[in-house]
KOLLUM-813986 format. One record per residue (C-alpha): residue number from 1; residue in three letters; x, y, z. Coordinates in steps of 0.2 Angstrom, whole numbers. Layout:
N
<kolnu resi="NUM" resn="ALA" xx="X" yy="Y" zz="Z"/>
...
This chain:
231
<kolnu resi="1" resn="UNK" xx="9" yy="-95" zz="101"/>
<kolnu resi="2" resn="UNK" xx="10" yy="-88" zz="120"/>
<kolnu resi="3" resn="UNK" xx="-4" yy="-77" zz="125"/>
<kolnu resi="4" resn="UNK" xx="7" yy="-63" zz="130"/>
<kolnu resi="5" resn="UNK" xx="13" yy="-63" zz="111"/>
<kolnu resi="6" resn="UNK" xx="-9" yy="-64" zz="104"/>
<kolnu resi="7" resn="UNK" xx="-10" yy="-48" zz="118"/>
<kolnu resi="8" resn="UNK" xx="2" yy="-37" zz="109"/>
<kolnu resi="9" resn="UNK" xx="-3" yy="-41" zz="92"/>
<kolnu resi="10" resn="UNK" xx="-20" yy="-35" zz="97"/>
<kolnu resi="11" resn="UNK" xx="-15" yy="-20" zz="104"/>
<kolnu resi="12" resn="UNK" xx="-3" yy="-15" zz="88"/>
<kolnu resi="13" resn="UNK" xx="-16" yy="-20" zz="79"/>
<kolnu resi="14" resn="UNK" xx="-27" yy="-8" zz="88"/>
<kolnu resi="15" resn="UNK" xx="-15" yy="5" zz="86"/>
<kolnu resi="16" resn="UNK" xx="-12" yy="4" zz="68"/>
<kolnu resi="17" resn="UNK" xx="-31" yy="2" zz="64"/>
<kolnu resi="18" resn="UNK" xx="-34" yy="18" zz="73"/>
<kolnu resi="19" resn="UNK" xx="-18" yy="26" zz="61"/>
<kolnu resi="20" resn="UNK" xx="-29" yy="20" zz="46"/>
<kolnu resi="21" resn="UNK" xx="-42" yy="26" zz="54"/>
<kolnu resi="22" resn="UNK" xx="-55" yy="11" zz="52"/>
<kolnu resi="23" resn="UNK" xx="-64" yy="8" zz="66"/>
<kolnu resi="24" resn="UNK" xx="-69" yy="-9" zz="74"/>
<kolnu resi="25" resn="UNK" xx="-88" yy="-15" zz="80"/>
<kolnu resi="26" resn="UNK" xx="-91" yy="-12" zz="98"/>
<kolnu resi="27" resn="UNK" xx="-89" yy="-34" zz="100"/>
<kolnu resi="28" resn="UNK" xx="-73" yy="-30" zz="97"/>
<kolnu resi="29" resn="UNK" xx="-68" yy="-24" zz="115"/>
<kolnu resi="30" resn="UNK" xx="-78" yy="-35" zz="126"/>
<kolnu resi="31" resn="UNK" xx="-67" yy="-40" zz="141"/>
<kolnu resi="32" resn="UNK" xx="-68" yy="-60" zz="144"/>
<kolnu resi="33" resn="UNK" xx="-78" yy="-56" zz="160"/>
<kolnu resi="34" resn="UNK" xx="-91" yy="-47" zz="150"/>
<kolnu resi="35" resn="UNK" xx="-91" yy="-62" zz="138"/>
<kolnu resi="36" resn="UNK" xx="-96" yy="-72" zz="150"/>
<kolnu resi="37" resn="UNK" xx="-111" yy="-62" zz="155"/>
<kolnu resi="38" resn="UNK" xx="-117" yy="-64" zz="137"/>
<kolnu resi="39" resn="UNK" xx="-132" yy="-70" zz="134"/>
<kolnu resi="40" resn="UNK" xx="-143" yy="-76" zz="119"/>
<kolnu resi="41" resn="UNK" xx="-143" yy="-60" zz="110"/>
<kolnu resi="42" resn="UNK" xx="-124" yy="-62" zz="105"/>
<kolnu resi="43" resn="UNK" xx="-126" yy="-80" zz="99"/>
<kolnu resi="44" resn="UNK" xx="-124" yy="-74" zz="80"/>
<kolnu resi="45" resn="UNK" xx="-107" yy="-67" zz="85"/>
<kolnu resi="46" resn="UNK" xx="-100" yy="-84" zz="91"/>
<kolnu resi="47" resn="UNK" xx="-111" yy="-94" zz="78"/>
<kolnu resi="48" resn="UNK" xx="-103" yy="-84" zz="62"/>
<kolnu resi="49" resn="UNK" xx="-86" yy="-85" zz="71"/>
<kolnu resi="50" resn="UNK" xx="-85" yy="-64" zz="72"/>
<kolnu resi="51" resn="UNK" xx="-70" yy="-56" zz="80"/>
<kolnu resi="52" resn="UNK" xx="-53" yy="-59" zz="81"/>
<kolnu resi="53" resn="UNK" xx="-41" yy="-71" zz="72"/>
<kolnu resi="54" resn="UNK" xx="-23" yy="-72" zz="75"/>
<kolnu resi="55" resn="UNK" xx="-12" yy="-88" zz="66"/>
<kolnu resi="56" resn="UNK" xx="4" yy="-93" zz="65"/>
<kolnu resi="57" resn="UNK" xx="-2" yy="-106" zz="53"/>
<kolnu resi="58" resn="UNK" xx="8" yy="-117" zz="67"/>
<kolnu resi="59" resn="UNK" xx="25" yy="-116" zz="62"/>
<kolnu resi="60" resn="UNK" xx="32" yy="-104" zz="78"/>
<kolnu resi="61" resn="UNK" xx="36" yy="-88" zz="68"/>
<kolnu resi="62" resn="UNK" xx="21" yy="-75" zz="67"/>
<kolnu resi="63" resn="UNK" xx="35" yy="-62" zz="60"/>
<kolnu resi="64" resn="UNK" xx="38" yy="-72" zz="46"/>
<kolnu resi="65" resn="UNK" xx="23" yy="-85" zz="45"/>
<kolnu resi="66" resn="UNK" xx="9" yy="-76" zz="53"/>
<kolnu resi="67" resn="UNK" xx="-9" yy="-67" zz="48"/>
<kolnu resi="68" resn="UNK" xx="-19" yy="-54" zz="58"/>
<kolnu resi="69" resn="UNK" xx="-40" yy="-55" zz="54"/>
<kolnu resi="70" resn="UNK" xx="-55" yy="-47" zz="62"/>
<kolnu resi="71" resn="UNK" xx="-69" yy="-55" zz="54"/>
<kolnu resi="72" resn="UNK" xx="-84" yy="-40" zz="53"/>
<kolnu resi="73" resn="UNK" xx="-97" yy="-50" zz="46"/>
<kolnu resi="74" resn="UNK" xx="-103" yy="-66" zz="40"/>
<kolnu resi="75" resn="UNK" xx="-113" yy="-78" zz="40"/>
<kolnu resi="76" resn="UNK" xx="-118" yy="-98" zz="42"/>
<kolnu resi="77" resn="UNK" xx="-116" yy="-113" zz="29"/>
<kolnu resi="78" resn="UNK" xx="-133" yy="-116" zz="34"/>
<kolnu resi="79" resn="UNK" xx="-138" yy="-98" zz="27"/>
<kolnu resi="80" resn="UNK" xx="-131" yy="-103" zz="11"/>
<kolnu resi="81" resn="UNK" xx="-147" yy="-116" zz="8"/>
<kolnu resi="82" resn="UNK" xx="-159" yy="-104" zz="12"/>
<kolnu resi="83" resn="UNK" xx="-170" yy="-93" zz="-3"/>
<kolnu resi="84" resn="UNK" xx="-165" yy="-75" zz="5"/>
<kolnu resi="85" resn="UNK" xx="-152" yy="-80" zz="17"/>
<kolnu resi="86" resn="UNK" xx="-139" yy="-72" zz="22"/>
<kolnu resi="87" resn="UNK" xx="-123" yy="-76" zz="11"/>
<kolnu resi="88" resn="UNK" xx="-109" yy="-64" zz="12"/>
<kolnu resi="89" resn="UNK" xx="-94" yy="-60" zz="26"/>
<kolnu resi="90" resn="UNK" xx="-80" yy="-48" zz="26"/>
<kolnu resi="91" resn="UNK" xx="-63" yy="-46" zz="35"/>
<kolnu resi="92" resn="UNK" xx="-51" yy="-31" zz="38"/>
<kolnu resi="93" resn="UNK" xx="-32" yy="-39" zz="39"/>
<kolnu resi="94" resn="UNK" xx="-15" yy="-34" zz="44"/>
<kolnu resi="95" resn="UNK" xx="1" yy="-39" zz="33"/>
<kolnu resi="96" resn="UNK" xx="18" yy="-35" zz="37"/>
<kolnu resi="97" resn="UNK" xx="31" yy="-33" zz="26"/>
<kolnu resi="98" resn="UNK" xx="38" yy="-50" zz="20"/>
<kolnu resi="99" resn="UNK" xx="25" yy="-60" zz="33"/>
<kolnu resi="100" resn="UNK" xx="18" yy="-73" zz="22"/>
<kolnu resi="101" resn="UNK" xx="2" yy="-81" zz="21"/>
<kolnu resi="102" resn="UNK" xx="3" yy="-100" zz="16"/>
<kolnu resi="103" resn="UNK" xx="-2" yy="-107" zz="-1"/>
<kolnu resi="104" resn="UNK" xx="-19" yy="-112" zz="0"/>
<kolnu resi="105" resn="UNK" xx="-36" yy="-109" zz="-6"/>
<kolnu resi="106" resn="UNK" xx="-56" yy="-110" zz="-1"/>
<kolnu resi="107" resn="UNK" xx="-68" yy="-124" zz="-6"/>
<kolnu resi="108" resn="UNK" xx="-83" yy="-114" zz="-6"/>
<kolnu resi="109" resn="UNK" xx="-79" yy="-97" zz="-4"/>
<kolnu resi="110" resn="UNK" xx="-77" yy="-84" zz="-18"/>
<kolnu resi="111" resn="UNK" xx="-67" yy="-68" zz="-10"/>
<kolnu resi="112" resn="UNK" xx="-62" yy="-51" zz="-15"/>
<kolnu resi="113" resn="UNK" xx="-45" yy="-47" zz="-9"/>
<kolnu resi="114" resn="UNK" xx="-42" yy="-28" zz="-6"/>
<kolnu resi="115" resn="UNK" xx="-29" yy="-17" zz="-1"/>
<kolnu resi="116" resn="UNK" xx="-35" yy="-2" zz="10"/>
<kolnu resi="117" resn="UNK" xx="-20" yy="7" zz="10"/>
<kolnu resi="118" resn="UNK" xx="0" yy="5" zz="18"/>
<kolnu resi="119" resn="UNK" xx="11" yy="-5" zz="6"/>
<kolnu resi="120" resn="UNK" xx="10" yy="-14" zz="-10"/>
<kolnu resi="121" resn="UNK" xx="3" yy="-31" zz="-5"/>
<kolnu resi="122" resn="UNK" xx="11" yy="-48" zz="-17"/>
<kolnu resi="123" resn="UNK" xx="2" yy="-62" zz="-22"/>
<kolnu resi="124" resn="UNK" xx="7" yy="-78" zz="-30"/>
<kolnu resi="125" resn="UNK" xx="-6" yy="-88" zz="-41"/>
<kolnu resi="126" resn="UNK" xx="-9" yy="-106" zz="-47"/>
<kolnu resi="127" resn="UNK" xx="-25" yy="-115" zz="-52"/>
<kolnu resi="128" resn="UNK" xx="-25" yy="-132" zz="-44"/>
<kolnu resi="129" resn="UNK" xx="-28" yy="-150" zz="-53"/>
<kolnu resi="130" resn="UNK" xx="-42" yy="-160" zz="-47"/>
<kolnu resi="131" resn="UNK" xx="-30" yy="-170" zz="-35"/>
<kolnu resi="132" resn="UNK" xx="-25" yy="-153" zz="-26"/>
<kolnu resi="133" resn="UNK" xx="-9" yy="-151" zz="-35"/>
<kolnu resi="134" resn="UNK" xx="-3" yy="-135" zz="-41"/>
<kolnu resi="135" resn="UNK" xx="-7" yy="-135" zz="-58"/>
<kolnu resi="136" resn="UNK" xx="7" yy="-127" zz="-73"/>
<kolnu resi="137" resn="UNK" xx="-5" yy="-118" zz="-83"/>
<kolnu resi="138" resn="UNK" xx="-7" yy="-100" zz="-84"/>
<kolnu resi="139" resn="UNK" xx="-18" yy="-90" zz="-72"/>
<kolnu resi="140" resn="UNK" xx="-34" yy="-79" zz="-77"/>
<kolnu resi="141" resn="UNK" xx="-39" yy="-66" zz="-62"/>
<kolnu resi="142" resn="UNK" xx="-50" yy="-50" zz="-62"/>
<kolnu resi="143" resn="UNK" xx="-42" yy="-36" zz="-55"/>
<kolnu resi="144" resn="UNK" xx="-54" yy="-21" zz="-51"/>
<kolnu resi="145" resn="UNK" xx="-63" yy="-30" zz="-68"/>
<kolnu resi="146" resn="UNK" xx="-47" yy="-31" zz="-78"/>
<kolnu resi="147" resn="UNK" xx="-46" yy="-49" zz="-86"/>
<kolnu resi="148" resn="UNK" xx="-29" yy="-52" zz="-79"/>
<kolnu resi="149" resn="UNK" xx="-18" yy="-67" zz="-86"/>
<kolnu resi="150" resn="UNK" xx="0" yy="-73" zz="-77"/>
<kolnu resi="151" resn="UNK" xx="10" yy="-87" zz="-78"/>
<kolnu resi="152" resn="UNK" xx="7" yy="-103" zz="-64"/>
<kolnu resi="153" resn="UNK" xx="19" yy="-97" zz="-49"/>
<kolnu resi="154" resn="UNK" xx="21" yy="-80" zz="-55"/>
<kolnu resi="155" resn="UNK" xx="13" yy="-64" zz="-44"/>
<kolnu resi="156" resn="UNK" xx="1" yy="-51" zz="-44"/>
<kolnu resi="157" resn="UNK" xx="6" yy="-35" zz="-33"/>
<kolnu resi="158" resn="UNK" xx="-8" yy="-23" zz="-27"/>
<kolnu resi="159" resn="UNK" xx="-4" yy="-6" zz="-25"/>
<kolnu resi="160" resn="UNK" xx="-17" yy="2" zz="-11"/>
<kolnu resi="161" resn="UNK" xx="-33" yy="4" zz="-20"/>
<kolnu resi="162" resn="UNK" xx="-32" yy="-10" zz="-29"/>
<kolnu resi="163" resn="UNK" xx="-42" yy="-29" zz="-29"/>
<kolnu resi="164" resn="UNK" xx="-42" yy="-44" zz="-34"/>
<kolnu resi="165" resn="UNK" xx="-56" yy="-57" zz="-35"/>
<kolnu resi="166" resn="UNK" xx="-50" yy="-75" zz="-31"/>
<kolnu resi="167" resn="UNK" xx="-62" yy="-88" zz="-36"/>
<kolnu resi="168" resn="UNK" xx="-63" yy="-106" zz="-28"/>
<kolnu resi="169" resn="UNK" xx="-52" yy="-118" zz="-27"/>
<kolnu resi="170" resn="UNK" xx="-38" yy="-106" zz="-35"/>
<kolnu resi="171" resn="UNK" xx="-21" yy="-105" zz="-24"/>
<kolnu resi="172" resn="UNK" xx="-13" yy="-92" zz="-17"/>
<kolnu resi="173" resn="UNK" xx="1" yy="-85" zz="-4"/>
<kolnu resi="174" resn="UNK" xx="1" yy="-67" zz="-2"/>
<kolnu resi="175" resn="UNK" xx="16" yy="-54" zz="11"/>
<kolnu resi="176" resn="UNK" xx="20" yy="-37" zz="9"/>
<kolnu resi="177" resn="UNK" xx="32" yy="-29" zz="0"/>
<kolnu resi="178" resn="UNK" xx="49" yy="-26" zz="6"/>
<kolnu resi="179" resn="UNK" xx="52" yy="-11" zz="15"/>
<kolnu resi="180" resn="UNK" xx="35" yy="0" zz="15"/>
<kolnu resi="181" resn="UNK" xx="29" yy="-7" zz="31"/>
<kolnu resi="182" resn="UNK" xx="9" yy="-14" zz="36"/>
<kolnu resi="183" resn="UNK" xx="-4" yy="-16" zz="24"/>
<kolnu resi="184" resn="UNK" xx="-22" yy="-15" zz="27"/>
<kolnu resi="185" resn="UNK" xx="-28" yy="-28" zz="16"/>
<kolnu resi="186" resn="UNK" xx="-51" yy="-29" zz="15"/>
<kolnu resi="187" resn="UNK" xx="-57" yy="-46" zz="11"/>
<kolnu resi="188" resn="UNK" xx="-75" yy="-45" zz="5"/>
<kolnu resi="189" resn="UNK" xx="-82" yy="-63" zz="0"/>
<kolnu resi="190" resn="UNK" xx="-95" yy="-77" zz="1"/>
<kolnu resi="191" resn="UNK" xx="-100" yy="-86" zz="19"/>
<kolnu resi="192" resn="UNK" xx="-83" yy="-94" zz="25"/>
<kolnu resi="193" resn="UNK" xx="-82" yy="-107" zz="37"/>
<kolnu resi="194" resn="UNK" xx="-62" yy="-106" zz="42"/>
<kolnu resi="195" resn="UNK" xx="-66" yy="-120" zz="51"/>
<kolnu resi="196" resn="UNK" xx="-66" yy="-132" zz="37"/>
<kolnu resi="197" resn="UNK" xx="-65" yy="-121" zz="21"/>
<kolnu resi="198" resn="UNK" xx="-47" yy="-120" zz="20"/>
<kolnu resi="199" resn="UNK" xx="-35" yy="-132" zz="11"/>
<kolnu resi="200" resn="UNK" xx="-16" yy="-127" zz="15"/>
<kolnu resi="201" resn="UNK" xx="-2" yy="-136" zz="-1"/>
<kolnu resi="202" resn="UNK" xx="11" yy="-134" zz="12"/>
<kolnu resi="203" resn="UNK" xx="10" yy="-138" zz="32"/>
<kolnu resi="204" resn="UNK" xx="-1" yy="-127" zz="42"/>
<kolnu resi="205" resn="UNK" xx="-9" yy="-126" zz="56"/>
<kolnu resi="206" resn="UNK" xx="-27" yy="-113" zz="54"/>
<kolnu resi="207" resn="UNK" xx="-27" yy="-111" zz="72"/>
<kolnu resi="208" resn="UNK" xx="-15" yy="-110" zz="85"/>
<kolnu resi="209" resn="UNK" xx="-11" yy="-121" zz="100"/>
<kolnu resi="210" resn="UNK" xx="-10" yy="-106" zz="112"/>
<kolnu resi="211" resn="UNK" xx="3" yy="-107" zz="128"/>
<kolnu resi="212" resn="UNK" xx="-7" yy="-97" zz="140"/>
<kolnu resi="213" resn="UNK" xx="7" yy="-88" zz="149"/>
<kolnu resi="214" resn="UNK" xx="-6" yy="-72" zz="154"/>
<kolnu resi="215" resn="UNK" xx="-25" yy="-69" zz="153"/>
<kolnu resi="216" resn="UNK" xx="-32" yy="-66" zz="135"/>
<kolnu resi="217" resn="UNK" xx="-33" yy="-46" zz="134"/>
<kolnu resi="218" resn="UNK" xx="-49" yy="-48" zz="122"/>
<kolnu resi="219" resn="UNK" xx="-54" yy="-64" zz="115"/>
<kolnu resi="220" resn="UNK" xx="-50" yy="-75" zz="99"/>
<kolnu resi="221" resn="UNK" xx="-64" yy="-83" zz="89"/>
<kolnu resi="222" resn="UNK" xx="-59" yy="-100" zz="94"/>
<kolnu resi="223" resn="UNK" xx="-58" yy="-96" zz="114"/>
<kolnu resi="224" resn="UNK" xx="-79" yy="-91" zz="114"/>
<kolnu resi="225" resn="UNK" xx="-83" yy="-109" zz="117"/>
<kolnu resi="226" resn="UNK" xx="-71" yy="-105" zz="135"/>
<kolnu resi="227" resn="UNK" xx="-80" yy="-90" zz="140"/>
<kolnu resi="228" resn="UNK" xx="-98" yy="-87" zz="132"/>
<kolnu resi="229" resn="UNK" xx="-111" yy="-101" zz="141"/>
<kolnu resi="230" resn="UNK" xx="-121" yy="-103" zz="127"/>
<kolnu resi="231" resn="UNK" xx="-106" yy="-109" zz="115"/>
């Protein structure tokens, strides 16, 4: 992805949060100068990977293979091990209509998936076999605490108001409905590690190899390392 391309998705992004009217943390507008005078204080920011997310999953087509996230909190695999540590995270994303998410699913994270409001957001369900396969028996879900049962391959679709809990190991790919525009999708779930908790079926690339064709406008997760000292 070019950086021009990450700039504007950021600042629609922006736009259409304000429409929804969900407000950001105040990290979320820190210029890449004022990363840079960071000190210590922000280390849990950079540590639990806060902040902006934009993928393309690597194949060139954010319109049509593309996922906006702002992780708001979370948290440390180290956390996870300790008797009152902190073992939670939550994300606010953006779907566009038809924009799909690849087929995958999380080794230790158990998620919630939400939508806040727009359009009807689709999801598509198997278990997986103990190879990674996707397996051809039926699928059991709760949504909002309905025992939900579907075929393998077949979809779910949340109307806004509506969740979804996806437990480990279960795949899934998700887009919006044709037609009714963004979705404001909440993801409320254990500590996630995107950096190696994700297992994509098909070919994907988490994070994206980034042209730098202008300066960052605010900064991606992944670019902290490039800016804050103590990274």
């Amino acid at each position: 992805m070019k950086r021009s391309e990450i700039n504007n998705i950021m600042k629609e992004s922006l736009a259409f949060l304000q429409e929804m009217n969900f407000l950001l943390p105040p990290f979320a507008t820190w210029t890449p100068e004022e990363w840079k005078r960071k000190g210590l204080e922000c280390g849990e920011i950079v540590e639990s990977q806060l902040g902006w997310d934009i993928t393309d999953f690597g194949r060139g087509d954010y319109t049509k293979y593309g996922l906006f996230m702002f992780t708001i909190r979370n948290s440390t695999i180290e956390e996870l091990k300790k008797e009152n540590g902190k073992i939670y995270a939550e994300k606010i994303l953006i779907v566009d209509e038809e924009q799909i998410t690849l087929t995958h699913f999380h080794y230790q994270k158990m998620e919630d998936i939400i939508n806040r409001g727009g359009s009807d957001l689709i999801i598509q369900l198997w278990n997986s076999t103990p190879d990674e396969k996707l397996a051809t028996t039926d699928v059991t879900v709760s949504v909002d605490g309905v025992r939900t049962t579907v075929k393998a391959a077949d979809t779910i679709t949340l109307t806004p108001g509506e969740s979804v809990n996806l437990p480990q190991r279960l795949y899934h790919k998700f887009w919006g409905k044709r037609g009714k525009g963004k979705i404001l999708v909440g993801e409320v779930s254990g500590v996630n590690d995107d950096y190696v908790d994700n297992h994509f079926y098909d070919e994907a690339g988490r994070f994206p190899k980034i042209e730098e064709d202008e300066p960052p406008f605010y900064l991606l997760y992944d670019d902290y390392k490039d800016y804050y000292k103590h990274a």
